[in-house]
Backbone as CSV, one residue per row, in Angstrom:
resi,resn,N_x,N_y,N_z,CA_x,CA_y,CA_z,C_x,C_y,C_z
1,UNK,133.855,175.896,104.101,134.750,176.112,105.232,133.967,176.001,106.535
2,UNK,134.641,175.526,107.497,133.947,175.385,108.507,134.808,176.349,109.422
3,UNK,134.218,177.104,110.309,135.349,178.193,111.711,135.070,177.860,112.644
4,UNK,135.483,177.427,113.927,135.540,176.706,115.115,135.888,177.955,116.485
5,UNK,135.150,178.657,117.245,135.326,179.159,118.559,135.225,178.239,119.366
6,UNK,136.278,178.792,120.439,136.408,177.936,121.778,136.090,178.816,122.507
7,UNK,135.319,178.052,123.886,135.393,179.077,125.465,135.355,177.782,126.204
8,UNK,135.291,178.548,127.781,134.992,177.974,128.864,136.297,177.402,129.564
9,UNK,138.039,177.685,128.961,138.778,177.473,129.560,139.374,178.446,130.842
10,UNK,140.158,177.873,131.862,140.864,178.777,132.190,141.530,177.926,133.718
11,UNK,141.252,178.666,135.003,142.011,178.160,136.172,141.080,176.795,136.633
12,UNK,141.710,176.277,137.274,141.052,175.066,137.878,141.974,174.284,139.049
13,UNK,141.105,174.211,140.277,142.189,173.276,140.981,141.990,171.862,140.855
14,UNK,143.222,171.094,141.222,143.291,169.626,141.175,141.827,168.912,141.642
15,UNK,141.082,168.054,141.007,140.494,167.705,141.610,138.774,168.634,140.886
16,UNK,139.256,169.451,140.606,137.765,170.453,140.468,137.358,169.769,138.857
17,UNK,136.427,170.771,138.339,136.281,170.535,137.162,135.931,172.262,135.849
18,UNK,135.908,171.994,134.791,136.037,172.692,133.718,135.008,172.304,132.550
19,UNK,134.226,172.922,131.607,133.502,172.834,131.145,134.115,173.459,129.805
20,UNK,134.658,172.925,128.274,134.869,173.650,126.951,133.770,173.937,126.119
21,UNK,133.372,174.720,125.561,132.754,174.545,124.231,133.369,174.966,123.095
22,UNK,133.148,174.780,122.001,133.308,175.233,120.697,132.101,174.757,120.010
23,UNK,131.802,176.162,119.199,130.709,176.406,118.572,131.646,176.806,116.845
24,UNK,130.398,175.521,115.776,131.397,175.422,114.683,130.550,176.774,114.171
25,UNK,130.340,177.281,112.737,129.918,178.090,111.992,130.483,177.950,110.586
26,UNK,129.592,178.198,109.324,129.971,178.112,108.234,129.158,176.909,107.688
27,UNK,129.936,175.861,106.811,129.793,174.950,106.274,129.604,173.749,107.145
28,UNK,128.197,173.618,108.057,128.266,172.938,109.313,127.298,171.534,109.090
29,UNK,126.756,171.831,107.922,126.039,170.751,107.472,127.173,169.739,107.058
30,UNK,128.144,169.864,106.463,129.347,169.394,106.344,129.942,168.638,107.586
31,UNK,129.778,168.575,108.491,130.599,168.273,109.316,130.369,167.165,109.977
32,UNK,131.512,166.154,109.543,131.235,164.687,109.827,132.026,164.473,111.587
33,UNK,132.481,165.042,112.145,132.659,164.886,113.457,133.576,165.315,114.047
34,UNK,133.432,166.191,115.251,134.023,167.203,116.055,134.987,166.510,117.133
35,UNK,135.747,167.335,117.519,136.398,166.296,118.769,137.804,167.562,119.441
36,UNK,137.976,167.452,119.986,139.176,168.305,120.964,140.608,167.447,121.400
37,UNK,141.588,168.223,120.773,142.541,167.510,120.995,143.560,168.650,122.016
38,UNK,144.761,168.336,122.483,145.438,169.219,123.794,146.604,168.948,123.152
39,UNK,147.364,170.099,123.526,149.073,170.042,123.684,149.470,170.925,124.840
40,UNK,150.266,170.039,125.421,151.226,170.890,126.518,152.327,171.124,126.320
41,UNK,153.208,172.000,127.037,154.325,172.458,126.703,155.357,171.709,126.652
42,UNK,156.117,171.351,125.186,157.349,170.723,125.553,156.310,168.910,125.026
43,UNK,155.006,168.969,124.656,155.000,167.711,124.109,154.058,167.569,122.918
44,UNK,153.668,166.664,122.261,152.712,166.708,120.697,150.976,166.810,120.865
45,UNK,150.996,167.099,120.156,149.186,167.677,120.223,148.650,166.285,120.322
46,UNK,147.964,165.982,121.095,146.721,164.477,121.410,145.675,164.502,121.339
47,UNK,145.073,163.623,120.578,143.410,163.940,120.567,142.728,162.941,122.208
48,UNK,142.410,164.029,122.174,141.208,164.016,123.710,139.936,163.110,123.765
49,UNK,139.551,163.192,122.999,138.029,162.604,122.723,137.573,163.297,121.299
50,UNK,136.259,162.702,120.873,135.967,162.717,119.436,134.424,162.259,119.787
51,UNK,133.647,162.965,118.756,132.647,162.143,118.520,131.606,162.640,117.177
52,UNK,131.308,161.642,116.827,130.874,161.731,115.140,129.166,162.527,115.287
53,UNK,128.967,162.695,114.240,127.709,163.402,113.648,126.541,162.491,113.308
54,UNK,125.001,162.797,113.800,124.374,161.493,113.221,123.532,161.522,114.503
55,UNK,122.685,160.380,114.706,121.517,159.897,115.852,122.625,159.607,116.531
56,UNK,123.152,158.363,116.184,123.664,157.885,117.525,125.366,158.100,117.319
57,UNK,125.722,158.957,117.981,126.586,159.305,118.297,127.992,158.676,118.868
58,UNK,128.799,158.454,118.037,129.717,157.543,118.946,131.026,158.150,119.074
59,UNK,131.321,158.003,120.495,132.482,158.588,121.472,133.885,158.007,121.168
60,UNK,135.156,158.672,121.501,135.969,158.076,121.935,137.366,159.077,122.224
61,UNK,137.870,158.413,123.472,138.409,158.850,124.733,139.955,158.866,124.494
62,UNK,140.626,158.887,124.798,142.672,159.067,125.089,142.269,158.010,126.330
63,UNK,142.663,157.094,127.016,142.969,156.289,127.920,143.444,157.224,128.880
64,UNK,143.453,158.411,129.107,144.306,159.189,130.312,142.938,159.844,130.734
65,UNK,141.968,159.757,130.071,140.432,161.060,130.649,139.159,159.679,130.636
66,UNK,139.738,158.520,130.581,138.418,157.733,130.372,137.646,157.771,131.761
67,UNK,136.532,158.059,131.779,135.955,158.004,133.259,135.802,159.391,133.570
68,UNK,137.076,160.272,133.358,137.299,162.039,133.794,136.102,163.137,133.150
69,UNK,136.533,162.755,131.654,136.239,163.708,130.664,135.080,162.939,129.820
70,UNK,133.902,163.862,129.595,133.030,163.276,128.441,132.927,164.285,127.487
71,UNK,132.480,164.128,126.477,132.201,164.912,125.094,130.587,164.779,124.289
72,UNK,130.363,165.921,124.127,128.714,165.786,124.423,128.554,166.765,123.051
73,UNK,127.338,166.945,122.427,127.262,167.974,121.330,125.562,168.274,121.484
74,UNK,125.681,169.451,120.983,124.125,170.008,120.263,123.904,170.401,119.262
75,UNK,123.357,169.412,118.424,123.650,169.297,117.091,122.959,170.594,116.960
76,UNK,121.864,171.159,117.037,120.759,172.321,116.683,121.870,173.551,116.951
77,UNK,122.665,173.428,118.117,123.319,174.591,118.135,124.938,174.655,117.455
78,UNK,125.123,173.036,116.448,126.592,173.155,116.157,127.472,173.371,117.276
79,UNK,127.443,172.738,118.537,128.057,173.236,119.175,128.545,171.861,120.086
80,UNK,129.955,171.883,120.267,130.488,170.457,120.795,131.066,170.575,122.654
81,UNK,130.899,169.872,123.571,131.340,170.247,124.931,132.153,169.079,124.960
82,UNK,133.116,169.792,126.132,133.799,169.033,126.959,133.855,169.153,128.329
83,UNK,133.368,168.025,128.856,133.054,168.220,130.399,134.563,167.394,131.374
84,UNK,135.135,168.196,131.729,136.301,167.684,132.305,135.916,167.611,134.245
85,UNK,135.934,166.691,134.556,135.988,166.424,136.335,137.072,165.633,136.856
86,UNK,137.528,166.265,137.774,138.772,165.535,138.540,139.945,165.786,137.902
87,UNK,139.566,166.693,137.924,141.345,167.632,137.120,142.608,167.199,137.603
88,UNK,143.749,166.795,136.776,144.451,166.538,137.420,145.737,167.487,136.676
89,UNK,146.640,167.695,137.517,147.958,168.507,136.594,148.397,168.284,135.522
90,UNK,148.515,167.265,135.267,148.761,166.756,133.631,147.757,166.776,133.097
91,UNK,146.496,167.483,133.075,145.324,168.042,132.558,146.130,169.173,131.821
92,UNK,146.971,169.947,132.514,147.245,171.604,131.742,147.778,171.588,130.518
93,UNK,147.167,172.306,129.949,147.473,172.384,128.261,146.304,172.998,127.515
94,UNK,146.914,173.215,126.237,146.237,174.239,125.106,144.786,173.166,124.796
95,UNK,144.051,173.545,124.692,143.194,172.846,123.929,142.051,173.227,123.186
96,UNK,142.244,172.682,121.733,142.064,172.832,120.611,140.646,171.849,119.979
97,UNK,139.506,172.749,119.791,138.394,171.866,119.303,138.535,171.730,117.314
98,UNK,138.077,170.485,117.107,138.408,170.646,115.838,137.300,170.077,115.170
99,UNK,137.444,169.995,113.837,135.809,169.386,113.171,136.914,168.739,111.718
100,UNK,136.042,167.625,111.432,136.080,166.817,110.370,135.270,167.058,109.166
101,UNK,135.141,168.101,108.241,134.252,168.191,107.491,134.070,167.609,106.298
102,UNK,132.851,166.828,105.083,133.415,166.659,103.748,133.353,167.800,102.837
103,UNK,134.552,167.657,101.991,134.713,168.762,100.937,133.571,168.537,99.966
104,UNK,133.988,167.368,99.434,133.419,166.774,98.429,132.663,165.659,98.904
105,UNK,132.355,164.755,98.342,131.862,163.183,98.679,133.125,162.551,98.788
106,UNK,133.318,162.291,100.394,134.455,161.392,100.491,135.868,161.643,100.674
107,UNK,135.595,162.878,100.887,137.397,163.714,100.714,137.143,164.954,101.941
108,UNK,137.495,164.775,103.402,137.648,165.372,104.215,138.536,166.335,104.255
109,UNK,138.165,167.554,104.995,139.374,168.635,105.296,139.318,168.329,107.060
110,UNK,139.856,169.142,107.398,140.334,169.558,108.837,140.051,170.633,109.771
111,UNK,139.456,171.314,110.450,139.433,172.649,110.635,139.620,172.707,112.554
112,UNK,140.347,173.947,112.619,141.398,173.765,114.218,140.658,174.946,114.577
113,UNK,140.294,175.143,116.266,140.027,176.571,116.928,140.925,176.756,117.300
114,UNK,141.118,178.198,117.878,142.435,178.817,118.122,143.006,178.723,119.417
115,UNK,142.471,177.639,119.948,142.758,176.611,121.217,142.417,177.716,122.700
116,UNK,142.197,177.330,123.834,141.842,177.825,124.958,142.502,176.738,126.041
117,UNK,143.357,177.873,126.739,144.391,177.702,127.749,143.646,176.761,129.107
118,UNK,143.630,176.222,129.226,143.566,175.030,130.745,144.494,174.570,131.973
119,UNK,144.608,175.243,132.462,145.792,175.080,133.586,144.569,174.568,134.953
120,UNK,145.420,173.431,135.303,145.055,173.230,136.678,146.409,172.823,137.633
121,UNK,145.716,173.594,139.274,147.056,173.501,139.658,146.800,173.017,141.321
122,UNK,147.980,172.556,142.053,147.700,172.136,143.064,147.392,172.648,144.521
């Protein structure tokens, strides 16, 4: 099993910026790649950015944060960021770090944090 904490959400004005982490724990050797996805009120959960496990690390973005938002990790500390700049209102929403782990060889589970609130406002 892998367990996923979030911090570093909360107020932000338009324009400013916000910093997430989630720090995995458990079964972390397991874990083929972390990534943060958002839901706002009234629409479906979206993945945000992603990025896999390994030397070289490879990214990838939602077309709405490309340029905004990067996603960064420390592998030594299990621990995945999200660096959000230039906040914009349709930034606000729940957001949820998650991890890709293998069960077995080849057979992934899923594992969700208990998401951290992001509101930015004008």
């Amino acid at each position: 099993q892998v367990q996923l904490v979030e911090s570093g959400g909360g107020l932000a004005q338009v324009g400013g910026s916000l910093r997430l982490s989630c720090v995995a724990s458990g079964s972390t050797f397991s874990i083929r790649a972390m990534g943060w996805y958002r839901q706002a009120p009234g629409k479906q959960r979206e993945l945000v950015a992603s990025i896999t496990r390994g030397g070289s690390a490879s990214t990838n973005y939602t077309d709405s944060v490309k340029g905004r938002f990067t996603i960064s990790r420390d592998g030594a500390k299990n621990t995945v960021f999200l660096q959000m700049n230039t906040l914009k209102p349709e930034d606000t929403a729940v957001y949820y770090c998650t991890a890709d782990w293998e069960v077995v060889r080849g057979i992934l589970n899923h594992s969700w944090g208990q998401g951290t609130q992001v509101t930015v406002s004008s």
